[in-house]
Each structure stands twice: as structure tokens, then as C-alpha cells.
C-alpha positions in Angstrom: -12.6 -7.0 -2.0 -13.9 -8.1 1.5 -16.4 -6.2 3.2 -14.1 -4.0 6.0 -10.8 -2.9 6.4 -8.4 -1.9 9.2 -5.6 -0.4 10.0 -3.8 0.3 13.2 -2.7 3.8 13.8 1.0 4.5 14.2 3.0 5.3 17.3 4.7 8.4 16.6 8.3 8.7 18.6 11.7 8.4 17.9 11.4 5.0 19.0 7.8 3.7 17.9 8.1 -0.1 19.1 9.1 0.7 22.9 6.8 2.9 23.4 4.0 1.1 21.2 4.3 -1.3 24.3 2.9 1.5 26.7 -0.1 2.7 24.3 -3.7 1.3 23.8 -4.0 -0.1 20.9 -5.9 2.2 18.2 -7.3 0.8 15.1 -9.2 2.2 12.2 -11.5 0.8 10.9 -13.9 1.3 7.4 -17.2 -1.1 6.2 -19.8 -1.7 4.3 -22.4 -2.7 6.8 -22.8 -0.9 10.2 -21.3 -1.5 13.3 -23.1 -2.8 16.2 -20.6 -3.8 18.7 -16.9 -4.7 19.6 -15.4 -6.6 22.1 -11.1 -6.9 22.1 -9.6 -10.0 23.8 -6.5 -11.5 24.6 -5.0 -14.9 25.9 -5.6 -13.6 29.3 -7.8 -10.5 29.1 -10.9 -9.2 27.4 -12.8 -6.1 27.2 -16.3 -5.8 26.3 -18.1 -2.9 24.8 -14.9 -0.9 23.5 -16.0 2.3 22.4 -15.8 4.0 19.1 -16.3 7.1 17.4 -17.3 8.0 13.9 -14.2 9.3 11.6 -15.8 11.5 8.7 -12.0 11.9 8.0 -11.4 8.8 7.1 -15.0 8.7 4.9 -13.5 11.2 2.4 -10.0 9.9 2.6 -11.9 6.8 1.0 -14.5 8.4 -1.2 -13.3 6.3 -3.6 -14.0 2.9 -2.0 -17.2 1.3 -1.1 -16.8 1.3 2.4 -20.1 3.3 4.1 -19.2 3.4 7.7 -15.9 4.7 9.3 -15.0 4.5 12.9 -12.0 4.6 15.2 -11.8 3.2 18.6 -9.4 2.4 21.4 -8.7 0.3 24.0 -8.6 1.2 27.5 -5.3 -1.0 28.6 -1.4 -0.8 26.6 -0.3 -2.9 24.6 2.2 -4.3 28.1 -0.9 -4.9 29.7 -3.0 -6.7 27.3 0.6 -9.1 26.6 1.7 -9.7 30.2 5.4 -10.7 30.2 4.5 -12.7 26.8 7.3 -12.7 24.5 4.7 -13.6 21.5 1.0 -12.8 21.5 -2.0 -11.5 19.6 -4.8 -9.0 20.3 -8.2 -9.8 18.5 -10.9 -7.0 18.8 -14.1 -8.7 17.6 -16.5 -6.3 15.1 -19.9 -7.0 15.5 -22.3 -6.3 12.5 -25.8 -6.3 12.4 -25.7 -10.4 10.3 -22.3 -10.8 10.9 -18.9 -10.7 13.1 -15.3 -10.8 12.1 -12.3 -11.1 14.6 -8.8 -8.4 13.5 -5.6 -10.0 14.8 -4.5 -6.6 15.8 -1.1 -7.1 17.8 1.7 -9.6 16.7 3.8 -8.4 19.4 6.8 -8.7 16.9 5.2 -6.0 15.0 7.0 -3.1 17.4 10.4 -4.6 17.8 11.9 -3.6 14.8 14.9 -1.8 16.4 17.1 -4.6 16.9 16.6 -5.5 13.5 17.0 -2.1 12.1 20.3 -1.9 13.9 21.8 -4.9 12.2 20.5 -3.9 9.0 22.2 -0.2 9.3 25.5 -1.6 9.4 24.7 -4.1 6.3 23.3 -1.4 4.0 24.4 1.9 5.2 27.7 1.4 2.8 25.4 0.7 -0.4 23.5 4.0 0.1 24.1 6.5 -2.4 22.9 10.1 -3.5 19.5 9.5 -5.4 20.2 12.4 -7.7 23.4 11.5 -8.7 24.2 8.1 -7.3 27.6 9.9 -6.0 29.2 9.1 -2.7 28.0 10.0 0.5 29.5 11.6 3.4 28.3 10.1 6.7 27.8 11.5 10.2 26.3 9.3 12.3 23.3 8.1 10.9 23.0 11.4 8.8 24.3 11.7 5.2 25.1 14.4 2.7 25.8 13.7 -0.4 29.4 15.3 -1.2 28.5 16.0 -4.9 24.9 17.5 -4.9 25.2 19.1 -1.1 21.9 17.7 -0.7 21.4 16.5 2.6 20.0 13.2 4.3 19.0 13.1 7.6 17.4 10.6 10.4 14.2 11.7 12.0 14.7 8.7 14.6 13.4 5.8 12.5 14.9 6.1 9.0 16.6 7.9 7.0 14.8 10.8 4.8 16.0 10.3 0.9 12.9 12.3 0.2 13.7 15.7 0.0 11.2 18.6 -0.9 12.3 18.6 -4.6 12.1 14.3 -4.7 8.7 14.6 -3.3 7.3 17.7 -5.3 8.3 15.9 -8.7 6.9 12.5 -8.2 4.0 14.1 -6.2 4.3 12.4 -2.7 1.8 14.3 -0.7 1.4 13.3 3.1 -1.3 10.3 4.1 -3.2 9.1 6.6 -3.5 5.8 4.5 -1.8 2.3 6.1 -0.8 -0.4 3.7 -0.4 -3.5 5.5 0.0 -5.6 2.7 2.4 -9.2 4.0 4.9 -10.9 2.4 3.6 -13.5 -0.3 4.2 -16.9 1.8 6.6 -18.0 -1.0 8.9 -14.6 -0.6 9.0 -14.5 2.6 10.2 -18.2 3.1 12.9 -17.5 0.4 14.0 -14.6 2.9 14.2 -17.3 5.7 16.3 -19.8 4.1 18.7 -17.3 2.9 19.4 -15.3 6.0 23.0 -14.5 4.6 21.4 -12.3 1.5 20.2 -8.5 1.8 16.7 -8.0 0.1 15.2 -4.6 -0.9 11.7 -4.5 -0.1 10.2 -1.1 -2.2 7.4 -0.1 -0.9 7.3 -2.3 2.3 4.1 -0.3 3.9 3.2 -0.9 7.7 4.7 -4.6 7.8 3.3 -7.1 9.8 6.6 -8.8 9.5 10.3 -8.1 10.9 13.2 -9.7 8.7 16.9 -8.8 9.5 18.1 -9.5 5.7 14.9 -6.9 4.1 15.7 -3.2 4.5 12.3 -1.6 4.3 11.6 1.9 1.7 8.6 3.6 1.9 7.4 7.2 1.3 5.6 7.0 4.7 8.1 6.8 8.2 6.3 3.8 9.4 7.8 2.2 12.4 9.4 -0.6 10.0 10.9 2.0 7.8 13.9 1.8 7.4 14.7 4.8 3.9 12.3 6.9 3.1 12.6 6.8 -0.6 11.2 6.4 -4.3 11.1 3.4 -6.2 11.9 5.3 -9.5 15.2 6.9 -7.5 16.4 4.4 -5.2 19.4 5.7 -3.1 21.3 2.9 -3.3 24.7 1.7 -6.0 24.4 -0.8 -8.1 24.5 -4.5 -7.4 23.6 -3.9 -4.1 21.1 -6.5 -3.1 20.8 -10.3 -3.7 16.7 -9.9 -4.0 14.7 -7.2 -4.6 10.4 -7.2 -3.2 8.1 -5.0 -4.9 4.5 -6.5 -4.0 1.1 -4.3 -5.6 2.8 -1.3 -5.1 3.7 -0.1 -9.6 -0.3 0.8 -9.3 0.7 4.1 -7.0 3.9 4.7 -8.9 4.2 7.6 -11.0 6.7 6.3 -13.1 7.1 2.5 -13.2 8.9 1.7 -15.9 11.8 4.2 -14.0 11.1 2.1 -11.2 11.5 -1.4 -13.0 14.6 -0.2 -14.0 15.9 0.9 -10.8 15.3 -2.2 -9.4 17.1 -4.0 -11.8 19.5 -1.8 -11.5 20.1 -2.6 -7.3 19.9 -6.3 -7.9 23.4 -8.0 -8.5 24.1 -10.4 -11.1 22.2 -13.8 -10.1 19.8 -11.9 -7.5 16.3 -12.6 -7.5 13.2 -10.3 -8.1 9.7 -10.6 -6.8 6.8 -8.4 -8.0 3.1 -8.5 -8.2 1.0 -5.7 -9.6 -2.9 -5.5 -10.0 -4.5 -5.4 -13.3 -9.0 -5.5 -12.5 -8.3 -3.7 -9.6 -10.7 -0.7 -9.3 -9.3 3.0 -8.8 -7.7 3.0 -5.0 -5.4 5.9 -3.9 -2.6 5.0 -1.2 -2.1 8.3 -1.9 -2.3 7.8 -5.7 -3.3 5.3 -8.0 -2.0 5.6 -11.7 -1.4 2.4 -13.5 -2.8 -1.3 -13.3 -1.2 -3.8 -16.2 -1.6 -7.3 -17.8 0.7 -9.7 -17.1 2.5 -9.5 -20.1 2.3 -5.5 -19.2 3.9 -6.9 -16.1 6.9 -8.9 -17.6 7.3 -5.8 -20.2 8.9 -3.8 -17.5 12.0 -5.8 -16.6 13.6 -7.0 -20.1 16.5 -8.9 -20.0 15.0 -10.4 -16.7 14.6 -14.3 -16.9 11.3 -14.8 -15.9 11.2 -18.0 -13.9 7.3 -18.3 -12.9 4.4 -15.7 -14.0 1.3 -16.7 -12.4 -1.8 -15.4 -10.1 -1.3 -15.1 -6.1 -4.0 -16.1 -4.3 -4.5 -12.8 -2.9 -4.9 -11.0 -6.6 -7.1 -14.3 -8.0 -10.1 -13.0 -10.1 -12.4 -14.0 -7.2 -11.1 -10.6 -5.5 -11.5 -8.6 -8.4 -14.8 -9.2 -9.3 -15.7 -9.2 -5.4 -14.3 -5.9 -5.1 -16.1 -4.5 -8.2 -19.2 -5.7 -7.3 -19.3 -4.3 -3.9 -18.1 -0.9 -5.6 -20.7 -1.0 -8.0 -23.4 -1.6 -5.8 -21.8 1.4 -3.4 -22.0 3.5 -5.9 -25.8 3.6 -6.7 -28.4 5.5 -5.5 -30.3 3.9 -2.7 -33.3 3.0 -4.6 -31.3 1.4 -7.3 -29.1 -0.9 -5.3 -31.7 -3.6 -3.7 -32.4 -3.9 -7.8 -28.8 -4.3 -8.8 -28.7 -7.1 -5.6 -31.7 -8.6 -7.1 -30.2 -9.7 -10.1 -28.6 -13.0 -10.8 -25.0 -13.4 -13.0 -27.3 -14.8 -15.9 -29.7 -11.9 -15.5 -27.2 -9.4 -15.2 -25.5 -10.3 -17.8 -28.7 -10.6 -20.3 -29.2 -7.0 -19.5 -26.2 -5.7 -20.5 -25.3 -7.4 -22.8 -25.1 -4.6 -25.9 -24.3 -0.8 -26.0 -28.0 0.1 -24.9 -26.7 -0.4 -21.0 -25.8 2.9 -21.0 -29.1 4.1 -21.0 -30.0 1.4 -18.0 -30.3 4.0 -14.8 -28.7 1.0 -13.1 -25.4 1.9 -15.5 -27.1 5.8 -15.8 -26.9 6.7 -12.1 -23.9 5.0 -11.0 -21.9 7.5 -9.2 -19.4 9.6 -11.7 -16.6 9.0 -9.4 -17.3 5.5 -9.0 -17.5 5.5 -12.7 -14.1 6.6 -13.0 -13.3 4.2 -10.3 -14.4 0.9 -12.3 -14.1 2.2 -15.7 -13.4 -0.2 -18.8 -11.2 2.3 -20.0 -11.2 6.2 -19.8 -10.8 9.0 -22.5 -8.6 11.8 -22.4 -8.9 15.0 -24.4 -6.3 17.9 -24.2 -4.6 20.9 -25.5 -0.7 21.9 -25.1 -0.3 25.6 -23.5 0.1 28.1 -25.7 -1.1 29.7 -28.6 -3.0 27.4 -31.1 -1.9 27.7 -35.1 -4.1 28.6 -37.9 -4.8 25.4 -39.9 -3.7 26.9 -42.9 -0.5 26.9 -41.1 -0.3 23.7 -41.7 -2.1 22.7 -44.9 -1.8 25.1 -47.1 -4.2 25.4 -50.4 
């Protein structure tokens, strides 16, 4: 896990990438080490001292995470202004720390003209869509749907359409977030998307993407500007056979049922279309808003039978470098302050030496590690519980 993380806050309006152009750009931002200074800068402009402010908000939104300080800050001058007339362009805000400085591309001004694209998309999906109860036929008004079945009603807020009604969200538990995830496309996906500009991929769980595609309709449970359905993975409102690809990229973790999911995206996927999926397995606990399974990779490959599986490997993105990064850095979070300069101290060969049997667990650098971080990077958890209702005599059950 690297040692910060940003996100830049969404434009909220019917029509987020026009006026994105006529806002500052806001970021969020969350790391381990304090923050000195930052400075954003452009082909043609710069800003120095940008001010921030502290978010405690966003500290308990990511109690879970190592990340210590938590700030927001904005720029003085839109988006338009920063660009120019440039077509293309980037915004880097520079993050000073007190041993270090990193540079955030911020603005990719492709990232807020997504409604061209979303138009020609509409008309290439919009006759697959179907009622995610049922799967029976819609009736269309505009961009609004109804299913004619159920009753149940579809409508567009403005960006996408809303296949997440009250009852959808209240059984697989989709609870409003702050959260952004700006995962890419893996580099392989999206240059199979390029060369094939003729066949419609499903991207579930697209997040806030960095990249615009004509052929990739976008579902999400948050109305990001490149939303395009607001939807589940485990009920996707779409027929069968409906796409040539379907895109699922670390996203089973925060899925409440995946194995509903895998099936539903096999489901979508016509005979001969391609699926691309990546899932975390030594990832520690991270709610995006929740976090419920991580799997192996034959876990992984388990969840689409009668798939051919043409390559299984390990993206560079999810390589074990980035999980034992990330669980150090959590680790060392989550210990009291006295403790962690200790933990620091210690080399691989020492660290290992030291807890190497069952007696760790009496180490107060494994005693006083957080309970929530515990939870967080636990080997494996225990469960015990009792059904509702009255409990039975054992003789009940075994009688002399």
C-alpha cells in the first residue's frame, strides 16, 4: 500500500463534466506522514501555497486504514482556467512532506467529458436493459423506465439511470459513501477495449474512472459522473447475452454476494464474450463502503464454472510486494506510539525470529496492536453464534 491517497471530489449537477470545467479542482487527500506544503501546477500556470484544511471526516471514514493525517484543499482557479483552450491536459498539485514530496496527476481533462460518450452508449444498451427483479420487459419514457411486470420504477437523476431502488439497496446493504474508487483499467483490458471498438463491454463496478470508453457502459452503486446504471453486480438489469466482454476489476471484496454476482456476469456475456476479473486475496480489511470477502486464486476461478480460463496470473498492481507493503504500514499504524519506533527497528530476519511460535501473542508488539486493526489484518477470524429463538433442552435431543 503506498503511503497517501487521493481522491477528487465529485461535481454534483445534472451535467457534472460541463460544469467540472467551471469549478476549482478539490481533492482529498489521506497519509501517513504529515503535510508540510502544496503547490498545484499546470503547463502554463502554477499556484504556490494552496491551502488546506484538516477533514476529521474523512479520519473516521478511514479508521480502518493506516493513513494518520486527513486534509482537503482547493484551488483558487476552474478547471477552464488552469487548461486554457487545451483540448488535453493535466493538473499536478505537488504534496510536500516533511522527508518527502509526491506529484497527483489530478485533471486528465477527458476525465469530465463523458456525455458524448454516454449518449452513444444510451442508444447501444438502452434495448438490453431489463427489470432486475424479474428480468421482464421494460417500458421506456425517455430515459426513464418502468418495468411493466413488477411496476417498479427506473428513473434518470441526470447522469444514469437508478436500478437501485430502496428495497435493492436495503437487501444487499448499499448505504451512501463519501468513498472514491479510482481504480483504472488493467493496461491489457483496456487495449482489448480499443481494438474492438465494435463490441459493448460491461464494466461492474466501474468506480470514478479515469478513463472514457464508448463501447464500456459503466455500473456502479455510486452516481459518479462516468456512471452510466446505478446497479448491483449480483442483480444486473440487463437480458442475457448482452455484452461481448464483461470488466469486474477488485471490486468481489465489497460484494455481498459474489458467487450471485459471478453468475450474473456470466449470465450477460454472450456465447464467445470475454471476461476480465481480478479480486484481492492478502488484502487487509478496507470498506468502499463494505469489505466482505477476499479469495485465492483458485477461490477466484471457483466462481465462474464452465468458464474457459485462458490466463490466471498476478497484475502488477495486486503483486505480493503491495500486500505485504500495505500490511506493514497497517501494522505499524496500529500500535501504540511507544511500540512502533520498536516494530520499525526490527529487521525481516529479526522479525521473524520473534514470532516465530504461538508465544507471539503474548509479545505487547502483537498484545497492543489495535483490536480493529486486528480485525483488519487478521490470519483468519472466529465466529460464535446462536439462531433467535428459544434454545431446546439437550435431552431433547439425546435422550437416555
Amino acid at each position: 500500500m503506498d503511503t497517501f491517497h487521493f481522491i477528487i471530489d465529485s461535481p454534483k449537477s445534472s451535467e457534472p463534466e460541463k460544469i467540472a470545467e467551471h469549478l476549482p479542482p478539490a481533492i482529498r487527500y489521506t497519509s501517513i506522514d504529515p503535510i508540510t506544503n502544496i503547490r498545484m501546477l499546470s503547463k502554463d500556470l502554477k499556484e504556490d501555497d494552496v491551502p488546506f484544511d484538516a477533514r476529521p471526516d474523512i479520519a473516521q471514514a478511514q479508521k480502518d486504514l493506516p493513513f494518520k493525517h486527513h486534509i482537503a484543499f482547493k484551488s483558487r482557479h476552474t478547471i477552464r482556467t488552469w487548461l486554457a483552450d487545451r483540448e488535453t491536459g493535466e493538473i499536478i498539485a505537488q504534496v510536500f512532506h516533511p522527508d518527502a514530496s509526491y506529484d497527483l496527476i489530478l485533471i486528465p481533462i477527458s476525465k469530465y467529458r463523458f456525455r458524448e460518450h454516454k449518449e452513444i452508449k444510451f442508444d447501444k444498451y438502452a434495448g438490453a436493459l431489463a427489470c432486475p427483479y424479474c428480468k421482464g420487459k421494460l417500458l421506456r419514457d425517455g430515459k426513464d423506465f418502468s418495468c411493466e411486470t413488477c411496476n417498479v420504477r427506473y428513473p434518470f437523476t441526470g447522469n444514469a439511470i437508478d436500478f437501485l431502488p430502496e428495497k435493492l439497496r436495503a437487501e444487499f446493504s448499499i448505504t451512501p459513501t463519501d468513498n472514491v474508487s479510482d481504480w483504472g483499467l488493467d493496461k491489457r483490458v483496456a487495449d482489448t477495449v480499443l481494438e474492438h471498438p465494435d463490441r459493448l463491454y460491461l464494466n461492474v463496478g466501474a468506480g470514478f474512472t479515469l478513463q472514457s470508453f464508448e463501447n464500456i457502459v459503466n455500473l456502479e452503486i455510486v452516481d459518479y459522473p462516468p456512471t452510466d446504471i446505478l446497479g448491483i453486480g449480483e442483480k444486473l438489469p440487463f437480458l442475457d447475452a448482452s455484452f461481448d466482454g464483461v470488466i469486474s476489476l477488485v471490486v468481489l471484496e465489497h460484494v455481498k454476494d459474489p458467487f450471485a454476482c459471478a453468475r450474473e456476469m456470466v449470465r450477460v456475456l454472450r456465447e464467445g464474450g470475454e471476461l476480465f476479473c481480478s479480486a484481492p486475496f492478502l488484502q487487509p480489511y478496507h470498506g468502499f463502503p463494505h469489505h466482505y470477502y477476499n479469495m485465492t486464486h483458485t477461490g477466484l476461478a471457483n466462481l465462474f464454472p464452465g468458464m474457459e480460463i485462458k490466463k490466471l496470473d498476478v497484475p502488477s498492481y495486486l503483486h505480493p510486494m503491495a500486500a505485504i507493503n500495505w500490511i506493514m504500514n497497517s501494522y505499524t499504524a496500529g500500535l501504540p506510539e511507544h511500540l512502533r519506533k520498536q516494530f520499525l527497528s526490527l529487521t525481516i530476519e529479526d522479525l521473524l525470529a520473534t514470532f516465530a511460535n504461538q508465544n507471539y501473542v503474548d509479545h505487547p508488539l502483537c498484545r497492543e496492536l489495535s483490536p480493529a486493526m486486528q480485525l483488519g489484518l487478521a490470519c483468519g477470524t472466529f465466529i460464535h453464534a446462536v439462531k433467535p429463538g428459544q434454545a431446546a433442552a439437550p435431552t431433547e435431543y439425546f435422550p437416555l
